[in-house]
C-alpha positions in Angstrom: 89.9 89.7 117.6 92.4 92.5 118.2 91.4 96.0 116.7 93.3 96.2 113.6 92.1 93.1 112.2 88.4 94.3 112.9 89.3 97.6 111.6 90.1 95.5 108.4 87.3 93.1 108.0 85.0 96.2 109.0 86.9 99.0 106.8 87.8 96.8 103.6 84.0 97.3 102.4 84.3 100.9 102.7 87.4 100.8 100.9 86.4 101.7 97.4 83.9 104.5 98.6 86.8 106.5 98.6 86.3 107.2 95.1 83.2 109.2 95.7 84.9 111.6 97.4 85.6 114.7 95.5 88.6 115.2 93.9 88.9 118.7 95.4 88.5 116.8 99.0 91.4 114.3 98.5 93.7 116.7 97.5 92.9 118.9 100.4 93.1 116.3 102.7 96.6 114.4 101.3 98.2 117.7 100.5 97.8 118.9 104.3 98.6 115.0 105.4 102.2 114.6 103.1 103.3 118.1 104.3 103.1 116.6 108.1 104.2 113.3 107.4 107.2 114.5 105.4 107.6 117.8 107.3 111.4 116.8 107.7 112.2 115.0 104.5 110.8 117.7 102.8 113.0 120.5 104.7 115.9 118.1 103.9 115.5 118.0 100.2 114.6 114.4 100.2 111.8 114.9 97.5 113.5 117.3 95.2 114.1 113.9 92.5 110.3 114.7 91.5 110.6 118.1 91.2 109.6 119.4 87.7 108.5 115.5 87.3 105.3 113.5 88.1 104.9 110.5 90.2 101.1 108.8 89.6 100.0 106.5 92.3 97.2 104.4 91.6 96.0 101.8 94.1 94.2 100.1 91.1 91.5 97.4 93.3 90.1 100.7 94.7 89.9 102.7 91.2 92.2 105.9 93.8 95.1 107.7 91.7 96.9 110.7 92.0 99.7 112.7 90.3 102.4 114.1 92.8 105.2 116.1 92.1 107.3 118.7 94.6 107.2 122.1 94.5 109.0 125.0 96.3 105.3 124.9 98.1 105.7 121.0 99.0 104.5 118.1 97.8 101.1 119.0 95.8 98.8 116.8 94.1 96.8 116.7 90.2 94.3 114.2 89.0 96.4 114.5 85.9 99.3 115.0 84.4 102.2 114.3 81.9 103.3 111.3 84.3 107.3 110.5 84.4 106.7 107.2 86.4 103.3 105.3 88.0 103.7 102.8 90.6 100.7 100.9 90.4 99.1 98.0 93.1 96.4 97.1 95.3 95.7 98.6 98.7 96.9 95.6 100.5 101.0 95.8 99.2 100.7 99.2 99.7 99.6 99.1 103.4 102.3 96.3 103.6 104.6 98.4 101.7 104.3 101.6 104.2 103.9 99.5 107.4 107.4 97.5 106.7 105.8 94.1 106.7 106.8 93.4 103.5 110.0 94.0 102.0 109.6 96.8 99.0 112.0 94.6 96.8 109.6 91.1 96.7 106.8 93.4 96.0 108.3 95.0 93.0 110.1 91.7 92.0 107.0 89.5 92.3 105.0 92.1 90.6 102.4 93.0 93.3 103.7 96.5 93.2 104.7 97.8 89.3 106.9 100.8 87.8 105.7 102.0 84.8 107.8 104.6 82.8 111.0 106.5 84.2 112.1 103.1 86.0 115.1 104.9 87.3 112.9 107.6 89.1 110.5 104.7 89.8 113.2 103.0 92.2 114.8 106.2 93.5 111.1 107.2 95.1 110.9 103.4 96.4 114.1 103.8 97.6 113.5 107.2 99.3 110.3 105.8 100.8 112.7 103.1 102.1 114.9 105.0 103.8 112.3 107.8 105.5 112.9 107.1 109.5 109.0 105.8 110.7 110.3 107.2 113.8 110.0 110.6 112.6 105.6 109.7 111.9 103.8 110.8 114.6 103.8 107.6 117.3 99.8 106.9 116.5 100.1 106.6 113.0 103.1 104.5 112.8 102.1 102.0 115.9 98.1 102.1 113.8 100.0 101.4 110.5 102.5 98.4 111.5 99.5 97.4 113.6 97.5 97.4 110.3 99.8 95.5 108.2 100.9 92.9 110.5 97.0 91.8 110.9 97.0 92.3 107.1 100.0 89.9 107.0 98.0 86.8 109.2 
């Protein structure tokens, strides 16, 4: 058994102990991690389309959701908030989603992933997701990720 489908079968149970942690903690910890993600995509204006709006994200099988919206400061995070648009799904289309082993289109169209609300801002972050260059992730992350979903994907 290779390492990311042990890292599965091992991590899935822990999964939905990530709702323990603190608010306070996950906003710490995603703020600092979208800023070096999206260090370039933010200095090129790429997330501007939420600014002054709210995204919600809510991996729904885990009970995780988060409010995002851009700000001169970066991308910064809420439990709640006046919502524009909430793409909604489990934890398993959204690991496909960000690991490319699943086209975003067939997620949306067969409903594993939903838009709720501002459809149009909905598909324009889907769309900007899309087109971020996983080259520009650091190497570990990216190999881990499509390592991830392509065990998730067997």
């Amino acid at each position: 058994m290779n390492w990311a489908r042990l890292a599965l079968r091992l991590g899935e149970p822990l999964l939905p102990l990530g709702r323990r942690v603190p608010f306070a903690v996950q906003k710490l910890v995603l703020e600092k991690a979208l800023a070096r993600i999206f260090a370039r995509p933010l200095q090129d204006g790429a997330f501007d389309l939420l600014e002054g709006r709210w995204l919600r994200l809510e991996i729904s099988d885990l009970g995780l959701a988060w409010c995002l919206t851009r700000t001169p400061g970066g991308l910064r995070l809420a439990r709640r908030a006046p919502v524009d648009v909430c793409i909604r799904g489990n934890w398993r289309e959204f690991l496909l989603l960000a690991s490319r082993q699943e086209d975003p289109d067939t997620l949306f169209f067969r409903r594993r992933l939903v838009i709720e609300g501002d459809t149009d801002l909905g598909l324009a972050v889907k769309n900007l997701l899309d087109s971020l260059d996983p080259e520009e992730l650091p190497p570990q992350l990216w190999r881990a990720m499509q390592e991830l979903g392509a065990a998730l994907r067997q």
